[in-house]
C-alpha positions in Angstrom: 19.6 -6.3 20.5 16.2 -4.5 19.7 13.7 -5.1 22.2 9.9 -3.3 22.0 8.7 -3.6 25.5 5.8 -1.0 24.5 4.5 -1.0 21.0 4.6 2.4 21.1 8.5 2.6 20.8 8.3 0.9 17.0 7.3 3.0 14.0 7.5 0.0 12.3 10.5 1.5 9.9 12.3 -1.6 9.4 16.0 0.5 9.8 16.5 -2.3 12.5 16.1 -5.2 9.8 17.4 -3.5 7.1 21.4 -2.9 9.0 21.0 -6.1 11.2 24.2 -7.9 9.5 23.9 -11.4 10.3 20.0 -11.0 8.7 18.5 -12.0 12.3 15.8 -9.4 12.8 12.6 -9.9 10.1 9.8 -7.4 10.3 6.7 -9.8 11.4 3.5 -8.7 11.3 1.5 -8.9 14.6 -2.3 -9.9 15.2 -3.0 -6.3 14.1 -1.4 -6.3 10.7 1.5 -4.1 12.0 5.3 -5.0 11.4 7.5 -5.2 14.3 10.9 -6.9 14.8 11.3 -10.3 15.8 15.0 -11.5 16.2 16.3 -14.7 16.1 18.7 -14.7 19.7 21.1 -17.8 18.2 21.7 -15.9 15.1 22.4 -12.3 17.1 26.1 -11.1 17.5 24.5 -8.0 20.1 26.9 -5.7 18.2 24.3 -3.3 19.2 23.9 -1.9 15.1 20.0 -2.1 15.8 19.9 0.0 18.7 21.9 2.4 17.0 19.6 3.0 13.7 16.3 3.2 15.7 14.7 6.5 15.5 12.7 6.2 18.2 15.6 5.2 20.4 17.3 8.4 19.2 14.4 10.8 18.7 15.0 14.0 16.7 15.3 17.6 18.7 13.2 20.8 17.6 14.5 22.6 14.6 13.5 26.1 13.4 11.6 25.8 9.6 13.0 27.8 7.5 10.2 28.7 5.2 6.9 28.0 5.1 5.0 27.9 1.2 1.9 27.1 -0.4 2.1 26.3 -3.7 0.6 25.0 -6.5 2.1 23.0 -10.0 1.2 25.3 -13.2 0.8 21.9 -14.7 -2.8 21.8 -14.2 -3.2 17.7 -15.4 -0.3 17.0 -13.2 -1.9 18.8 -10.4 -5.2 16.8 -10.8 -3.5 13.6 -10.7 -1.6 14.9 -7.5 -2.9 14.8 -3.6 -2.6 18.2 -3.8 -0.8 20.6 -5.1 1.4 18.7 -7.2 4.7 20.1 -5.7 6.4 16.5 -5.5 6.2 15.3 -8.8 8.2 18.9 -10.1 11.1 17.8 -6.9 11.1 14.6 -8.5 11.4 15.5 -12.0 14.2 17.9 -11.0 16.3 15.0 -9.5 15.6 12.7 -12.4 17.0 15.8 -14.4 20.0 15.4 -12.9 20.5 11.7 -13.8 18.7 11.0 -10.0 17.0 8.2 -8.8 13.7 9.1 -7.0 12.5 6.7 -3.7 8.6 6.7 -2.9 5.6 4.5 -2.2 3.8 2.3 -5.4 1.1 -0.1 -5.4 2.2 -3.4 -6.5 0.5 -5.8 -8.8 -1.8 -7.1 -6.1 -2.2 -3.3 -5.1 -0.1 -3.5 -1.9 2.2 -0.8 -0.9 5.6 -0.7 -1.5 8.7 1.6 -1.5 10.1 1.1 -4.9 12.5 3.3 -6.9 11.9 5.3 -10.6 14.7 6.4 -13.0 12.2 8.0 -15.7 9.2 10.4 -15.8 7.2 7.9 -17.6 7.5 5.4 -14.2 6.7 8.7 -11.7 3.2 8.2 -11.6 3.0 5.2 -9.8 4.8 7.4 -6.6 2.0 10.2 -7.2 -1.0 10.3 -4.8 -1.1 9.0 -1.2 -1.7 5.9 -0.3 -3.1 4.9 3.0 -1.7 2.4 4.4 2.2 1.9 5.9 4.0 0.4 3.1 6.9 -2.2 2.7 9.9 -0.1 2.9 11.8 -3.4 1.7 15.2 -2.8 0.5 14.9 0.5 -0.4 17.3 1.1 2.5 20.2 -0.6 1.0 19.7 0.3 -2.5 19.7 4.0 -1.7 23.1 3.6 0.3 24.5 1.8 -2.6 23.6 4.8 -4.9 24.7 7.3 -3.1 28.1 5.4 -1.9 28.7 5.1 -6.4 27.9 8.6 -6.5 24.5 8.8 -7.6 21.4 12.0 -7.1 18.8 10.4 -4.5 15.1 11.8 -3.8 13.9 9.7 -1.1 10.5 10.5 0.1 8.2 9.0 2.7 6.5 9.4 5.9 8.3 11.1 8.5 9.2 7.8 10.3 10.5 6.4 7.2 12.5 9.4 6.6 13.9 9.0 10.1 14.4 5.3 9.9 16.4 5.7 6.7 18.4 8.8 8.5 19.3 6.3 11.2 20.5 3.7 8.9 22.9 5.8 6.8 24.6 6.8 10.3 26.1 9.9 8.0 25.4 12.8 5.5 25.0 12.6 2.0 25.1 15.5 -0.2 23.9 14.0 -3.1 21.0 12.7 -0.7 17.5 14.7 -0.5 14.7 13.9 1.4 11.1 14.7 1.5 8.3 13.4 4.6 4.3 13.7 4.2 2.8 14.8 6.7 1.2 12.2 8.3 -2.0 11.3 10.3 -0.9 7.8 11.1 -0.7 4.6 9.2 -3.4 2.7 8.7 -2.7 -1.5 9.2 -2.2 -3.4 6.0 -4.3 -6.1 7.4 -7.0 -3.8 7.2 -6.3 -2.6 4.2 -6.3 -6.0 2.4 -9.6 -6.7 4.2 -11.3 -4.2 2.4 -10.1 -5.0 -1.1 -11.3 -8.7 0.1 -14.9 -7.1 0.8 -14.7 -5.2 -2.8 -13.8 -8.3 -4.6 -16.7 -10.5 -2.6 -18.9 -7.6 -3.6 -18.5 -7.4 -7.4 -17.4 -11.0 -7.6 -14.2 -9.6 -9.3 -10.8 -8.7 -8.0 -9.5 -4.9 -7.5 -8.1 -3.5 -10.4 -7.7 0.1 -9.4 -7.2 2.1 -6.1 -7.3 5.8 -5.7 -7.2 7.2 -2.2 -7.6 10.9 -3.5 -9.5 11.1 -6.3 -10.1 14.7 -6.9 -13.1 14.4 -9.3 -15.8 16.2 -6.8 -13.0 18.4 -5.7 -9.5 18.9 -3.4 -11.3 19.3 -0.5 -14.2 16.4 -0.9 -12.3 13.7 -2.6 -13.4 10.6 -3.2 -11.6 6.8 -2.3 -12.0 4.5 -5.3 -12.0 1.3 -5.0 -12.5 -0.7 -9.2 -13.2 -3.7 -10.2 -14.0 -4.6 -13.8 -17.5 -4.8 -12.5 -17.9 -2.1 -10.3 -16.3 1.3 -8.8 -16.8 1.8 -5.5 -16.4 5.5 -5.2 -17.0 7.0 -1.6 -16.9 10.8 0.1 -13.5 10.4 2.2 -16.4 10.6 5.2 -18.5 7.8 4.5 -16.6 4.9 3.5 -15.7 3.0 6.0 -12.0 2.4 5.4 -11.5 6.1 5.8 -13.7 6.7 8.1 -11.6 4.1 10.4 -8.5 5.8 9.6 -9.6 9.5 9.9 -10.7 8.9 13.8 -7.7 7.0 14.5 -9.9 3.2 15.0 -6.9 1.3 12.6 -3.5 3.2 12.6 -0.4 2.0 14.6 -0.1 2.4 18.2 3.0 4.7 17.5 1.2 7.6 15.2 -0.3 8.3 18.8 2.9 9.8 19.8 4.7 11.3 16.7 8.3 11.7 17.3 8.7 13.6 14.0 5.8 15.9 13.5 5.8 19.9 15.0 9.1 20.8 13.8 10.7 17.3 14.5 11.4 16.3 11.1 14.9 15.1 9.5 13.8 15.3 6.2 14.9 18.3 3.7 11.4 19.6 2.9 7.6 18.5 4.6 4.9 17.8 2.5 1.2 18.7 3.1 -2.4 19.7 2.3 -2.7 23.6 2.8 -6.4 22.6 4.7 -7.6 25.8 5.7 -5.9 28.2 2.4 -9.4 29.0 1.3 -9.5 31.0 4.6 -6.2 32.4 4.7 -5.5 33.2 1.2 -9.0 32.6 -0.4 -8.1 34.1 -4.0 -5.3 31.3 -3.8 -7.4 28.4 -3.5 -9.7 27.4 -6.8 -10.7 24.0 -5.0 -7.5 21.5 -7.3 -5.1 21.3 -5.0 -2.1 23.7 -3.3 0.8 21.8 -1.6 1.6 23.7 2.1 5.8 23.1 2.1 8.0 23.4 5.0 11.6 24.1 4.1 13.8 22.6 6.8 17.2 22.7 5.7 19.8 24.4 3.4 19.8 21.4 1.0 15.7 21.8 0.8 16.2 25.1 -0.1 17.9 24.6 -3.1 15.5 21.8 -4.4 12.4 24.3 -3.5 14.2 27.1 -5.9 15.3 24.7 -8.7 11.2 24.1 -8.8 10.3 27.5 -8.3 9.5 28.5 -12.0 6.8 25.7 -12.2 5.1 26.6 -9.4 2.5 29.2 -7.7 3.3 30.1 -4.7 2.2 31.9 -1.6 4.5 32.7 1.4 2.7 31.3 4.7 3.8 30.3 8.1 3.4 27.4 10.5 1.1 28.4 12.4 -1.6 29.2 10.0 -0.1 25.8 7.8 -1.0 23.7 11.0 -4.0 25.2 12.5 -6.6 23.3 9.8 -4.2 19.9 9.6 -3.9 18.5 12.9 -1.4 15.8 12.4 1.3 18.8 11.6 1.4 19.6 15.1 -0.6 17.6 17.0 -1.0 14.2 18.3 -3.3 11.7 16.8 -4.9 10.2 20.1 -6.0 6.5 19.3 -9.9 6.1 19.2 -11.1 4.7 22.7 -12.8 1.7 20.8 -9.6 0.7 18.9 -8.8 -2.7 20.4 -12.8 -3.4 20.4 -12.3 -2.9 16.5 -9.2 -4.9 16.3 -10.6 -7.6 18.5 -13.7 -8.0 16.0 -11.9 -7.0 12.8 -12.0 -10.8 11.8 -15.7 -11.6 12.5 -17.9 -8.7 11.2 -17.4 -5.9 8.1 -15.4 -2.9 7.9 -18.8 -1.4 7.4 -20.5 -2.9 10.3 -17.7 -2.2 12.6 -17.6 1.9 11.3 -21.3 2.1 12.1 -21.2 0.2 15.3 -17.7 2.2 16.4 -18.5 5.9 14.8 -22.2 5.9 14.0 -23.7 6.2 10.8 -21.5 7.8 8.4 -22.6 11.7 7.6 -24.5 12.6 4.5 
């Protein structure tokens, strides 16, 4: 039976809930907005299935990356749409070329997060663009292990947890399975997440019709966060808002993003995702200021999905080092904010705003 002594030992990835077979573990959220799981002891068999899937119980060993890439999409109004470089949507389309079914994360009517599945480029922008905040991974689980078991082309993509919880739950190999992780600087709680689109809609008096965490109008490198109403865009430097502001200095993400069992060469997906940060210093004639996607090929099988893309894409041969030594959540650990329980102890009584500014000081100009 899964038991979290330390709430540090959950990523959250639901792999625990998803296998359970009598249905007696349900992710919960807890007084932070985090999911954890809580299991009913009269309907638990202790067949131990829970323990197994867990991939913090069974934490990944180093692996040597193959290759290391920066890259950009020669589709230049796919790449503005894109976090960065646009490299996911062309691994996407290449599985859905292949009659594939393609796993990510997708706001929801209500503009929550959820792991959802597309079958046609027409539904593939609603898994472009990062969204942050950890979201519902569902039954996304399942479904994918039903497609692959009837023979089906699967592009699963996630956070590196994710990746590992859905590793975990398959217990075996698929080679009609790919798999892609974002590199991550933690996740965000959804409770504070829905507070601010509670603030937006008190603000215009309207509710949220539009979220973009990387709007790339002012630039890659000085996005914006939008935040639309049909009254109002709320459209702030990714430094001065203070939902980002929270996230960025580690105030609001989970108490396991302190202690990353997947980043620095950890991963079990086939190819890492991330911002080349630091490319304008590297390779400076590379980098026009739209985006370029720094890739990490880890396995054979990510090989082959880099090189079916190839033709589509820009690219620049890198290494880790210089890949990770301007994004810190690639090899480092995200140490939580020494005032985070302050903020989550006051999260209910005063603004996301007035807690930033109280926390962090006033946000820079």
């Amino acid at each position: 039976m899964i038991t979290i002594t330390s709430k540090t030992d959950c990523c959250g990835c639901g792999a625990c809930a998803s296998r359970c077979v009598t249905s007696c573990i349900t992710m919960t959220p807890d007084e932070e907005g985090f999911s954890y799981p809580v299991v009913d002891t009269a309907k638990c068999i202790h067949c131990g299935l829970c323990e197994r899937v867990c991939p913090l119980l069974h934490k990944p060993q180093p692996h040597e990356i193959l290759s290391v890439i920066g890259c950009k999409n020669k589709n230049e109004a796919v790449r503005f749409v894109s976090s960065s470089g646009g490299f996911f949507s062309l691994a996407a389309e290449q599985i859905l070329s292949r009659q594939g079914i393609v796993f990510g994360a997708a706001f929801d009517e209500n503009w929550q997060v959820r792991h959802t599945a597309v079958t046609d480029s027409e539904s593939l922008a609603k898994l472009r663009g990062s969204k942050y905040v950890q979201s519902d991974i569902n039954t996304t689980y399942q479904e994918t292990e039903q497609l692959l078991q009837a023979g089906h082309t699967v592009l699963f993509s996630g956070t590196p947890c994710q990746i590992g919880g859905l590793k975990g739950y398959l217990r075996k190999d698929y080679d009609r399975l790919y798999t892609i992780d974002v590199v991550c600087h933690g996740v965000p709680s959804p409770k504070v997440y829905q507070k601010r689109l509670d603030e937006v809609t008190e603000l215009s008096s309207a509710p949220v019709i539009k979220v973009n965490f990387r709007d790339k109008t002012p630039g890659w490198k000085r996005f914006n966060i939008v935040f639309q109403t049909k009254n109002h865009i709320f459209a702030t430097h990714k430094r001065r808002g203070p939902y980002m502001r929270l996230f960025l200095n580690n105030v609001s993400t989970r108490p396991s993003c302190s202690d990353c069992a997947f980043n620095n060469k950890h991963s079990l997906a086939d190819l890492t995702i991330a911002d080349y940060w630091g490319v304008n210093k590297h390779f400076p004639l590379f980098d026009d200021d739209k985006g370029v996607t720094l890739v990490l090929i880890n396995t054979e099988k990510g090989a082959e999905l880099f090189t079916a893309c190839s033709a589509e894409l820009d690219c620049q041969p890198t290494d880790f080092e210089r890949g990770a030594q301007y994004n810190a959540a690639l090899a480092g650990k995200m140490k939580p904010h020494p005032a985070r329980k302050q903020f989550f102890d006051e999260l209910e009584h005063k603004s996301l705003s007035a807690l930033a500014n109280e926390i962090l000081g006033t946000a820079e100009n």
